[in-house]
C-alpha positions in Angstrom: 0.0 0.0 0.0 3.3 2.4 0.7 3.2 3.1 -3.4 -0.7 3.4 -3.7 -0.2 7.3 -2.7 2.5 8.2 -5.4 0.8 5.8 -8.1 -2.3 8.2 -8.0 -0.8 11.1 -7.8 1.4 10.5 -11.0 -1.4 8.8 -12.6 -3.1 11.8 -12.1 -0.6 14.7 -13.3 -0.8 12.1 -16.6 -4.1 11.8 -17.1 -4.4 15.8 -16.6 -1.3 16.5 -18.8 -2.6 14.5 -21.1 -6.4 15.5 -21.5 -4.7 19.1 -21.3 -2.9 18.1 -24.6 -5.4 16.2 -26.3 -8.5 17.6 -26.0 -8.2 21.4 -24.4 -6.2 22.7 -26.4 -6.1 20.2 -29.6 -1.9 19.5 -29.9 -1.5 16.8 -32.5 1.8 15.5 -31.2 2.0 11.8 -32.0 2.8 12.4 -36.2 5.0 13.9 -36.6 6.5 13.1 -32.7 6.8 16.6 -30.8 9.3 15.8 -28.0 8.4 18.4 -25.6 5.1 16.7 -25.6 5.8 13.3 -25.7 9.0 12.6 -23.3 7.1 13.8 -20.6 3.7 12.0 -21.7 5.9 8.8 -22.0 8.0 9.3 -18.1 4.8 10.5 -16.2 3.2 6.6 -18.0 6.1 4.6 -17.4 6.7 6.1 -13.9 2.9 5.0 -12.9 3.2 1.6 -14.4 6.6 1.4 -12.7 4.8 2.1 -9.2 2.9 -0.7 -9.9 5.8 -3.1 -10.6 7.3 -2.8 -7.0 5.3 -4.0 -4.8 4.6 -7.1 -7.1 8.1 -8.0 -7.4 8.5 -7.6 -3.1 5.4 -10.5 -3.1 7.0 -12.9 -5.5 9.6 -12.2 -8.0 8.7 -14.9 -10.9 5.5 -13.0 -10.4 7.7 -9.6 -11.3 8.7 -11.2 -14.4 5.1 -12.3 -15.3 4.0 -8.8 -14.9 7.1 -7.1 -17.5 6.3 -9.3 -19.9 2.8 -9.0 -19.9 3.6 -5.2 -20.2 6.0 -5.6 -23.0 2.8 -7.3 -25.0 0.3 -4.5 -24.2 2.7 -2.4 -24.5 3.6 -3.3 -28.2 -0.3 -3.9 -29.0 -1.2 -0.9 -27.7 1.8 1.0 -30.4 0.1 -1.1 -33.0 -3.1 0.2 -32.5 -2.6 3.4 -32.9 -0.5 3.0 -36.1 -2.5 4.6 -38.5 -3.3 2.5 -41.9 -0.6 3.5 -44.6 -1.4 5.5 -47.7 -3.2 3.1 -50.8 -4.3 0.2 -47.9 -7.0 -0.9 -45.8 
């Protein structure tokens, strides 16, 4: 429970950094990639997820391992997904 506090509070400053970006004031920053958006979009995620990891590994650690490479996968999915179709294909 220690890493519950910091989890949500960066969780948080992302999801507020982010809606700030996206939707109030309409940045389009994935294509091309604008750094100044997307390093700190990418450390505030990875520090959250991160948060998570800890504890997980202190209960178990083949459990730790389970966990990174279930996030490698949904992690590569989730890249995928957001590719958008190339020019002349479905």
């Amino acid at each position: 429970m220690a890493f519950s506090a910091p989890t949500g509070f960066i969780y948080l400053i992302w999801a507020v950094f982010g809606f700030a970006v996206e939707y109030v004031q309409g940045i389009e920053w994935r294509n091309p990639i604008r750094w100044s958006i997307f390093g700190p979009y990418v450390v505030l995620y990875l520090a959250t997820v991160m948060l998570y990891w800890w504890p997980v590994g202190l209960i178990r650690r083949p459990l730790w391992y389970v966990y990174a490479g279930l996030f490698v996968v949904s992690t590569i999915l989730n890249a995928i997904s957001h590719k958008g179709p190339e020019n002349g294909t479905k």
